[in-house]
C-alpha positions as CSV (number, residue, x, y, z in Angstrom):
1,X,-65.5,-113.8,-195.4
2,X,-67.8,-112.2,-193.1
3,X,-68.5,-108.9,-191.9
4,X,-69.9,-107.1,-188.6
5,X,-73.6,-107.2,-190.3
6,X,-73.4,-110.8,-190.9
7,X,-71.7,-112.0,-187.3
8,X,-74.5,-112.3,-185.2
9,X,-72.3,-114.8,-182.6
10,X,-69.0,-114.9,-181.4
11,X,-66.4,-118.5,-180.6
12,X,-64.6,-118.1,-177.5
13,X,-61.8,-119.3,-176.2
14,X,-62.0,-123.0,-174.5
15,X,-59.7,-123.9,-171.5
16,X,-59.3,-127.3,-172.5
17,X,-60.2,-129.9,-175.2
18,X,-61.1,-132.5,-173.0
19,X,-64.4,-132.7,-170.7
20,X,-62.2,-134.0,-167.6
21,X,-60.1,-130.3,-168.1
22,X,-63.3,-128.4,-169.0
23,X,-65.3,-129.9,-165.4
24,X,-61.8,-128.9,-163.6
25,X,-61.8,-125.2,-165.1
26,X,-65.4,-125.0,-163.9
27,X,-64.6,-126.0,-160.1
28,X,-61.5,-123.8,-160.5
29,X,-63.4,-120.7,-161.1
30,X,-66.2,-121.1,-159.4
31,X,-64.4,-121.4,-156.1
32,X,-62.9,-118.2,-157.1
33,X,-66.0,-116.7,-158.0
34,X,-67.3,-117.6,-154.7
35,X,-64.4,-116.5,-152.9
36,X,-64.8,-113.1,-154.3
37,X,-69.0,-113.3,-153.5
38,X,-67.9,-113.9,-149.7
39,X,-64.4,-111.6,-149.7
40,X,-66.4,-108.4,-151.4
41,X,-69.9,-109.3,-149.8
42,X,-68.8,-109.4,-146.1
43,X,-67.0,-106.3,-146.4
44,X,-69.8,-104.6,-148.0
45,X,-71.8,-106.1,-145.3
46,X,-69.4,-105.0,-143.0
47,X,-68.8,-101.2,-143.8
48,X,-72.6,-100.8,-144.1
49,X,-73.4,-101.7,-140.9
50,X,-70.3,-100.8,-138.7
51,X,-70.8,-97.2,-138.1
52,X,-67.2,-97.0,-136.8
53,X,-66.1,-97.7,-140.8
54,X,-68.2,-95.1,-141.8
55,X,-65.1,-92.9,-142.6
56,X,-64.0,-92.1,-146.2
57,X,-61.3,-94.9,-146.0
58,X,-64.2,-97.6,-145.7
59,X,-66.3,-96.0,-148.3
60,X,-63.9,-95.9,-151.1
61,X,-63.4,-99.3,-150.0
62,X,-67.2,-100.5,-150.2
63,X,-67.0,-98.8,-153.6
64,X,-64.3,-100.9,-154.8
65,X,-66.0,-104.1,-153.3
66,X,-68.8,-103.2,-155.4
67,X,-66.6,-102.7,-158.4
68,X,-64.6,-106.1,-158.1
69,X,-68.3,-107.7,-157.7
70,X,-69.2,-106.4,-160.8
71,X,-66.3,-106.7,-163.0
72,X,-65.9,-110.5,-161.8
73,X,-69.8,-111.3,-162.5
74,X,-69.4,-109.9,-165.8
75,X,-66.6,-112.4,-167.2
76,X,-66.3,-115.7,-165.0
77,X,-69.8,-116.8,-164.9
78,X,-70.2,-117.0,-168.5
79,X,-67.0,-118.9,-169.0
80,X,-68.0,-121.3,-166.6
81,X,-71.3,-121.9,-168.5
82,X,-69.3,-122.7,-171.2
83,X,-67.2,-125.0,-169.7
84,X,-70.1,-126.7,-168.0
85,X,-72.2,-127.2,-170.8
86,X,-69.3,-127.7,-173.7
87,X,-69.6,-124.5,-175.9
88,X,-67.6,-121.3,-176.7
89,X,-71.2,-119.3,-177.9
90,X,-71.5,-116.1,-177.1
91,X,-74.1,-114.1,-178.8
92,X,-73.0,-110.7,-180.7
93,X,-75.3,-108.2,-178.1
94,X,-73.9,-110.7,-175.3
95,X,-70.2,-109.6,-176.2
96,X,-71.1,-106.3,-176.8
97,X,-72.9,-105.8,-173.6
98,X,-69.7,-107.8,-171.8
99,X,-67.2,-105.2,-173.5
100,X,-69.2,-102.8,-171.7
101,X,-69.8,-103.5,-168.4
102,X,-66.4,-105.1,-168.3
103,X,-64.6,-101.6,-169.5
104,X,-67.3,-99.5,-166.7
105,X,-66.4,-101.1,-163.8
106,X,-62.7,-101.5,-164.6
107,X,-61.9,-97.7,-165.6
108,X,-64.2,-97.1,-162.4
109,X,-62.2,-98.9,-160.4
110,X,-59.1,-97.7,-161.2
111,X,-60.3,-94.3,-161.1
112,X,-61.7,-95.6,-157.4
113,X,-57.6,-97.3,-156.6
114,X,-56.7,-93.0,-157.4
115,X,-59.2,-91.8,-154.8
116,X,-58.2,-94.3,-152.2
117,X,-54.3,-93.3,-152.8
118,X,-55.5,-89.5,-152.1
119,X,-57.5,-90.7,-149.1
120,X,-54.3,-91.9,-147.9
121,X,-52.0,-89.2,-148.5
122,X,-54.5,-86.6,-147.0
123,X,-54.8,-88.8,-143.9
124,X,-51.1,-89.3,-143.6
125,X,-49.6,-86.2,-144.7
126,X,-52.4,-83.6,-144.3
127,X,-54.2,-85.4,-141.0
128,X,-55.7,-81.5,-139.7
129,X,-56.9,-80.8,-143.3
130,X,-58.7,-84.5,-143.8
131,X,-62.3,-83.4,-142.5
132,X,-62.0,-80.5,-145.0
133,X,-60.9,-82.4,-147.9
134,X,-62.3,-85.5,-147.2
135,X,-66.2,-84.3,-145.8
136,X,-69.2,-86.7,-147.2
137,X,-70.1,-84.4,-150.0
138,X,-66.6,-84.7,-151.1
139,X,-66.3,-88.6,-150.8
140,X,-70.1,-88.6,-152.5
141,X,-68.8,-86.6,-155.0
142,X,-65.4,-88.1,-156.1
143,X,-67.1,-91.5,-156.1
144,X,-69.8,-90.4,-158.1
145,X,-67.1,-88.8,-161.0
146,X,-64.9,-92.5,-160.7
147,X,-68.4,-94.2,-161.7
148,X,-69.4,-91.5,-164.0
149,X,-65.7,-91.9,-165.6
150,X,-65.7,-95.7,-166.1
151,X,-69.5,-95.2,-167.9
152,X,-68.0,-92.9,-170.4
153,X,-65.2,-94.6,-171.0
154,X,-66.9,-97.5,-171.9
155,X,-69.4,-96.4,-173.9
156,X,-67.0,-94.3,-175.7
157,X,-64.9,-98.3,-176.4
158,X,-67.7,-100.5,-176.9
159,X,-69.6,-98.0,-179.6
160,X,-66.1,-97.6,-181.6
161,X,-65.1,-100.7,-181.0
162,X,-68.5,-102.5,-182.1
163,X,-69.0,-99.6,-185.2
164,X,-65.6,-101.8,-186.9
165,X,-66.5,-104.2,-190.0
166,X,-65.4,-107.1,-188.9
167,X,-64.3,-110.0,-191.5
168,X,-62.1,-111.9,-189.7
169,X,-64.6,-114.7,-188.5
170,X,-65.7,-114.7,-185.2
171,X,-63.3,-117.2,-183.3
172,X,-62.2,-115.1,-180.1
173,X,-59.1,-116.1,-178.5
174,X,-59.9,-115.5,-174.9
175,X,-62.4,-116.5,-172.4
176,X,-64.5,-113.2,-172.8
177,X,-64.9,-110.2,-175.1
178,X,-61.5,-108.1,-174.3
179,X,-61.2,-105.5,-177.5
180,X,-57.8,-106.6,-178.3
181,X,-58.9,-109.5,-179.6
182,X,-62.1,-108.5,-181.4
183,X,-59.7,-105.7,-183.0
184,X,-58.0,-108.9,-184.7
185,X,-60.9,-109.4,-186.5
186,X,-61.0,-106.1,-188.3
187,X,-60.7,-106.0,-191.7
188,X,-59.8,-102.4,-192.3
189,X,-57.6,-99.9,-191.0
190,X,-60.0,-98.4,-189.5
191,X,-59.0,-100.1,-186.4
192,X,-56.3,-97.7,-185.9
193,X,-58.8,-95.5,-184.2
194,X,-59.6,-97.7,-181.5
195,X,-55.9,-98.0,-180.9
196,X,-55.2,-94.6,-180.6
197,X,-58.4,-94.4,-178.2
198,X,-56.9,-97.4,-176.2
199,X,-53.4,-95.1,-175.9
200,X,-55.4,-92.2,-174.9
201,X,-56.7,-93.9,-172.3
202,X,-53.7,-95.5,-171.4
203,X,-51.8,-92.0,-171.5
204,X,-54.7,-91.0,-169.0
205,X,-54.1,-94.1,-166.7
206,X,-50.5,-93.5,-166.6
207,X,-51.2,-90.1,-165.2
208,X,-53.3,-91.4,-162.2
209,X,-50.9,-94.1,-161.8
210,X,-48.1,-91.5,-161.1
211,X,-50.3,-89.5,-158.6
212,X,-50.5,-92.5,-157.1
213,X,-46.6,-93.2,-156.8
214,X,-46.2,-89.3,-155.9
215,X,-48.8,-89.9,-153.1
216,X,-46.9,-92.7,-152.0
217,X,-43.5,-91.3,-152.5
218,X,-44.7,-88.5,-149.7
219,X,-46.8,-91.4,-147.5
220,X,-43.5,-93.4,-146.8
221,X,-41.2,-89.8,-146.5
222,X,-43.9,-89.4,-143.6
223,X,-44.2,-92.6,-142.4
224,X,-40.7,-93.1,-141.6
225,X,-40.6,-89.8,-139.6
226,X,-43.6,-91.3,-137.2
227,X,-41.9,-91.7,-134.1
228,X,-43.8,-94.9,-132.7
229,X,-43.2,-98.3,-134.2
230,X,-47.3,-98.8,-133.6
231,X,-47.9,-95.6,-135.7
232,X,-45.8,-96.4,-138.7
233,X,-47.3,-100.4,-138.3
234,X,-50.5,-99.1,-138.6
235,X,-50.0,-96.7,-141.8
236,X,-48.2,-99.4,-143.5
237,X,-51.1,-101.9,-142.9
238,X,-53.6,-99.4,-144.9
239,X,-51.1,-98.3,-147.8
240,X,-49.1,-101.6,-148.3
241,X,-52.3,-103.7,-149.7
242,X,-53.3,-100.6,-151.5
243,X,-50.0,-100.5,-153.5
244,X,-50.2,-104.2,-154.3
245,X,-53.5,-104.0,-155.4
246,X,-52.8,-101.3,-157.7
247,X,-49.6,-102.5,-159.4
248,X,-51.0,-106.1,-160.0
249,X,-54.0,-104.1,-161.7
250,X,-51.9,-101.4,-163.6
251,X,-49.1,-103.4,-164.9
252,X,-51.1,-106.7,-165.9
253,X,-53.8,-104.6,-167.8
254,X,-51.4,-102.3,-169.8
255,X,-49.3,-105.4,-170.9
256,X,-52.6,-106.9,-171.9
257,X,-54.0,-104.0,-173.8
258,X,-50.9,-102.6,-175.5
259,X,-48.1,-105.3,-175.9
260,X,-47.0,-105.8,-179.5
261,X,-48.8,-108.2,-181.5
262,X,-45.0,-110.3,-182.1
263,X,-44.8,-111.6,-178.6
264,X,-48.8,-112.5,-178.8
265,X,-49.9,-116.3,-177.8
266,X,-53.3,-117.6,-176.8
267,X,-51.6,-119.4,-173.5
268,X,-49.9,-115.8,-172.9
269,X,-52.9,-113.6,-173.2
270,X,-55.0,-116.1,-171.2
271,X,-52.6,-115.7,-168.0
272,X,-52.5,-112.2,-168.1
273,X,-56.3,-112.0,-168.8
274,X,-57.0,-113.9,-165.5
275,X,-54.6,-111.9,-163.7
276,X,-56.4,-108.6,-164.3
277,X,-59.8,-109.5,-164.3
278,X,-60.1,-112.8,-162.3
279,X,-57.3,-112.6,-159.6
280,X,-58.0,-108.9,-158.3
281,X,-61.7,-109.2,-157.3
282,X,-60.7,-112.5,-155.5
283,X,-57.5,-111.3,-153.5
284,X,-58.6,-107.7,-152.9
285,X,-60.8,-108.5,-149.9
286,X,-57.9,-110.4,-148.9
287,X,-55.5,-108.1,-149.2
288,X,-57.4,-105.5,-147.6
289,X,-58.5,-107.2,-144.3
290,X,-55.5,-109.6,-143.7
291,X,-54.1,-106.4,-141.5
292,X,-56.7,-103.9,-141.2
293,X,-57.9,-104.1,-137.4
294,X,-60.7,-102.7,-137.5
295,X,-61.7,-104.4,-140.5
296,X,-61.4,-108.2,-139.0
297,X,-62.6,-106.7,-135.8
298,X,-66.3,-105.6,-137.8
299,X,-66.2,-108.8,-139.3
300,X,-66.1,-110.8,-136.6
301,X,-69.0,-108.9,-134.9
302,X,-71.0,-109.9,-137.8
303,X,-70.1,-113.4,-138.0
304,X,-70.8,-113.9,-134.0
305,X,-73.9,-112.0,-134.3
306,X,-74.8,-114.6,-136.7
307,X,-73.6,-117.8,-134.9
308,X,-75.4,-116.6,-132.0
309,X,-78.5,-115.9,-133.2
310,X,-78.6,-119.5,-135.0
């Protein structure tokens, strides 16, 4: 047996047993990790130097670029090292300092996916108030308690998570530090209290998650009121991508953090570990432009400001 003082590395979990599979894991995510450098980094690029998407819409949006560029660089690039140099090391501070960064810029952006749902329903059902509600020290300051949220949360995680004996080896069953599986290797019921900490949070989550569906609720009621076909096109092509985004994140997270341990499997967790962590950052950008006007518009300045000046 070992415990928590004695672990100073930790096994992760390996895509494949064979080097052919382990190469093709590495090409796999590194296009997606790629995709998700270009998709996030030309809307950043985009919203910082378009001053006609300097509106709270685009900054929420330039917030949650920044988010999903974190929370991607802070799992895949790792797991690819693995796979590309066939080993499943991680070092104990490395997984500690993964937990962390992983658990600040998800709560964050989840807290960010709440914000941008308000930003909506002001703009849609409250358009004369929006200047009021929405000015730049309000924006400034709702972003600032979304990243101020996700720190706390994970520090509160990663210090009671990391404070557990551990004597359950060190053999992780997923490709990066995710506390349900470094709660497996707890040796004492002392676990229990980063369980309940993981339902508080979860109880919290759920509340934002139902503004959000309230805020939608009254979005579509005035949506379908709008008069013009163009109108209700254009407040469908801001809210609809939103909504995906959101339940993808929200339902793929809370089956990965709170399903029951009897309907756990290593292939199981995996999928649903890439869904929340890997496929968001990738598609958001995606998502997000695919029918936003004045988004594609902006990026198309950019890239033909580039072409031309090469």
């Amino acid at each position: 047996m070992s415990n928590s003082s004695s672990i100073t590395e930790f096994l992760l979990l390996a895509f494949a047993d064979t080097r052919q599979l382990q190469l093709l894991h590495f090409w796999l995510f590194l296009g997606i990790y790629l995709a998700a450098l270009l998709g996030n980094g030309l809307i950043i690029t985009a919203v910082a130097c378009d001053h006609r998407l300097h509106t709270p819409m685009y900054f929420f949006l330039l917030n949650l670029s920044l988010l999903d560029l974190g929370s991607i660089s802070t799992t895949v690039p790792k797991s690819m090292a693995n796979s590309l140099w066939d080993t499943r090391v991680i070092s104990y501070w490395g997984c500690a300092a993964q937990v962390f960064f992983f658990l600040f810029l998800f709560a964050a952006e989840y807290c960010v996916l709440t914000i941008m749902a308000y930003d909506r329903y002001v703009a849609i059902c409250k358009p004369l108030h929006y200047g009021t509600l929405l000015g730049s020290r309000a924006c400034v300051h709702m972003a600032a308690a979304a990243w101020s949220s996700g720190f706390l949360n994970a520090v509160m995680h990663t210090a009671n998570t990391f404070s557990l004996p551990l004597c359950q080896g060190n053999v992780v069953d997923q490709f990066f530090c995710e506390i349900p599986q470094i709660l497996k290797l707890s040796c004492s019921c002392s676990y229990l209290r980063e369980v309940g900490l993981l339902v508080l949070s979860a109880c919290l989550a759920f509340g934002c998650f139902v503004f959000i569906l309230f805020s939608y609720v009254q979005i579509f009621r005035a949506v379908l009121r709008i008069p013009s076909d163009q109108g209700r096109h254009k407040a469908f092509s801001t809210c609809l991508p939103h909504l995906a985004v959101v339940s993808l994140f929200i339902s793929t997270a809370t089956f990965a953090y709170l399903k029951p341990p009897s309907i756990s499997s290593p292939s199981l967790d995996l999928v649903v570990a890439v869904l929340y962590s890997v496929v968001p950052p990738a598609v958001n950008p995606l998502l997000y432009s695919m029918r936003n006007q004045e988004l594609k518009y902006a990026l198309w300045k950019i890239m033909s400001g580039v072409f031309q000046k090469q």
